[in-house]
N, C-alpha and C positions, 0 to 999 in steps of 0.2 A: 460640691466636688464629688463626693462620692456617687450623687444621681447620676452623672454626667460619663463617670467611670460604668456605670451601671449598665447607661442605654449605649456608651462607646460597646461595650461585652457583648450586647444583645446583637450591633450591627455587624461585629466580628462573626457572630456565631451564625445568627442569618445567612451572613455572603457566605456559602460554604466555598471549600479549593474546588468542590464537582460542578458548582454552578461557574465559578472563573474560569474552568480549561471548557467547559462548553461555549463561554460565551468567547474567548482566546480563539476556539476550532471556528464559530461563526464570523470572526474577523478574519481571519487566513482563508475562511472560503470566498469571500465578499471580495477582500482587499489584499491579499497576499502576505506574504510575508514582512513585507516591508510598512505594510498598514497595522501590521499588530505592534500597537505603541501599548504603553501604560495609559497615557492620557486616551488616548482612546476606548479603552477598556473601562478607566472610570468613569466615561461618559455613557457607554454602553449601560455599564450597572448601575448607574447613578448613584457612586457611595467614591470614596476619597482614596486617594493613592493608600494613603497607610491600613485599610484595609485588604487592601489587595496586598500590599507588602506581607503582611501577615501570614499570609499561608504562601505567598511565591516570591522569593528572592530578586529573580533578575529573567529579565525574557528568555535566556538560554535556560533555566529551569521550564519556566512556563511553556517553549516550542516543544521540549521532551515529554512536560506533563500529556500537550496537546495530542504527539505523536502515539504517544501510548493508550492513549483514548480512544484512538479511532482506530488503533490496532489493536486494542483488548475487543471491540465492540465486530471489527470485521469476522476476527478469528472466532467469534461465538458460534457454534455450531448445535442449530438445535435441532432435537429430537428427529420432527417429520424430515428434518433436512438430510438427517445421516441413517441410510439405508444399513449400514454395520459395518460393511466391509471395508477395511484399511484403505484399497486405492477408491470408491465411493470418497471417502470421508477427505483422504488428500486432495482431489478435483475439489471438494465444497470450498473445503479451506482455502485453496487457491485463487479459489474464483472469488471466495470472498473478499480476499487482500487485490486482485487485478480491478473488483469495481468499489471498493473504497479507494485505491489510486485514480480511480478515473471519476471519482466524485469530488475526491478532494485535491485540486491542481498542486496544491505544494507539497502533499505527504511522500511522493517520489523522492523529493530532495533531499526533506530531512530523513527516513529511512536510509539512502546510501550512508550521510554524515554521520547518522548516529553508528551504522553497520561497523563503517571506516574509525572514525576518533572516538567513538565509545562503547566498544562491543559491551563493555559491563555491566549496560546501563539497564535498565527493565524491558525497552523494547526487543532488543536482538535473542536473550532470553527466551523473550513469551514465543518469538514468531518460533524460532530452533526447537523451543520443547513442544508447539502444538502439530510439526510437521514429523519431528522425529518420534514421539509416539506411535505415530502412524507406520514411521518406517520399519520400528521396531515391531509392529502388530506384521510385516508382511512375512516376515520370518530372516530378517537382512541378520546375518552372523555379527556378535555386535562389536568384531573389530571393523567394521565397515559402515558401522552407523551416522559418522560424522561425515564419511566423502557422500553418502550418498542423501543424507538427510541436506547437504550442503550444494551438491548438485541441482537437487528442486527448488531449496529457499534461493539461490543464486538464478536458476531457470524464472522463476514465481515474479522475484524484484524486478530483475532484469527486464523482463518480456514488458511485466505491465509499466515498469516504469518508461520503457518507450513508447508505449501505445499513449499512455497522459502524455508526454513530451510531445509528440505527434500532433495529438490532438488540440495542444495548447499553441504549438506552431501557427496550427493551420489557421487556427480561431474560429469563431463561431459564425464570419461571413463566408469564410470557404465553405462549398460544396462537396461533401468528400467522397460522393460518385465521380463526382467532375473528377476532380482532381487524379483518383486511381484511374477512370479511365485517361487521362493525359499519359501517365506514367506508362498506363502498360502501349499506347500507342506509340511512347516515345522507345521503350522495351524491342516495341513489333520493329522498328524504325533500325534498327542497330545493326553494324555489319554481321553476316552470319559465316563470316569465317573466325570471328576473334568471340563472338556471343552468340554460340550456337543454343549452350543453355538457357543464360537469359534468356532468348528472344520465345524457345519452347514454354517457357512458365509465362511468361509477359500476361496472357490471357487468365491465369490464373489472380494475377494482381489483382485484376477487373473486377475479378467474383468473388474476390474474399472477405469472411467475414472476422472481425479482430478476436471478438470472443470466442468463437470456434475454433480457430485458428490456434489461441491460447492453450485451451483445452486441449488441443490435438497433441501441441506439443509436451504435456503435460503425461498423455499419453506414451508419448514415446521415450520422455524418462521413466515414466513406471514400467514401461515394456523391458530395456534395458536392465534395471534395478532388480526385477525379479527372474530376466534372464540368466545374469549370472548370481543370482543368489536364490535360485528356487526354494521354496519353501521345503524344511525336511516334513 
């Protein structure tokens, strides 16, 4: 009995929680959300529900664990990556978090849910305190720290969460030359007494690029941000 207790410890200790939410984020990339079972997961590990119980309660622990994993791992900002300067280092950050939503199709989801039904939880935290650092580095007065630290995490989710939406639409047989250029032809196509504007950008639809695009916007919250908050 007590061997048995022994090597059950050894397989507890083994399966660590870091190697479960890894192999958790490899099933939500594979098979979505609705593919991350238990049984899946012990089939994955090759070890029995009850050690999995062990360290993770119930899938809605486990989507959180996942989500903060790959949002502690985005938000990682290293060295060569950050030139010094506050808006440098906001852009990294950003772009960080825009191509782990477009690597991982379901992190958009859970991000809003967790933002919406669980601000308390570890994610919304991590992403607020590695953006508002920054904003505090630009010189923003710090009774303004929350609208404007909340204006880019809001811009950041936002944007890239529709570019994976997008991209998850369109799926991986669509053409996605083809397709902008459809759009902006259908754009060009448009009465020009009621879509004068439209039909002007239309040609820009053609040529743009999502990441750049992102950035830019990115841009013009920082422009904004330290317009009226110049640094003293």
């Amino acid at each position: 009995m007590a061997t048995r207790t022994r090597r059950s410890q050894r397989r507890t200790e083994a399966l660590s929680r870091e190697r479960i939410v890894e192999a958790a984020v490899e099933l939500l990339d594979t098979a979505g959300e609705g593919g991350l079972t238990f049984r899946a997961l012990t089939e994955r590990l090759a070890t029995g529900p009850g050690a999995i119980y062990w360290h993770v309660a119930n899938k809605g622990e486990l989507l959180d664990a996942a989500t903060d994993a790959v949002v502690a791992t985005a938000l990682t900002i290293e060295p060569a990556e950050s030139p010094g300067s506050p808006q440098d280092e906001i852009r990294a950050v950003a772009l960080g978090l825009f191509e782990s939503i477009d690597e991982h199709p379901w992190l958009a989801t859970q991000l809003a849910t967790q933002l919406s039904r669980s601000p308390w939880g570890s994610v919304t935290p991590r992403i607020f305190e590695s953006i508002g650092r920054r904003v505090r580095a630009l010189g923003v007065p710090e009774g303004n720290w929350f609208t404007a630290t909340s204006a880019l995490m809001h811009y950041i989710l936002g944007a890239a969460g529709q570019n994976a939406a997008n991209a998850r639409v369109l799926g991986p047989k669509v053409d996605r030359a083809e397709f902008l250029d459809a759009v902006s032809t259908t754009w060009e196509e448009l009465d020009p007494d009621d879509y004068p504007f439209t039909r002007a950008v239309a040609d820009q639809v053609r040529e743009h690029d999502d990441r750049e695009q992102f950035l830019a916007g990115i841009d013009l919250v920082l422009a904004g941000i330290t317009a009226l908050h110049p640094p003293s």
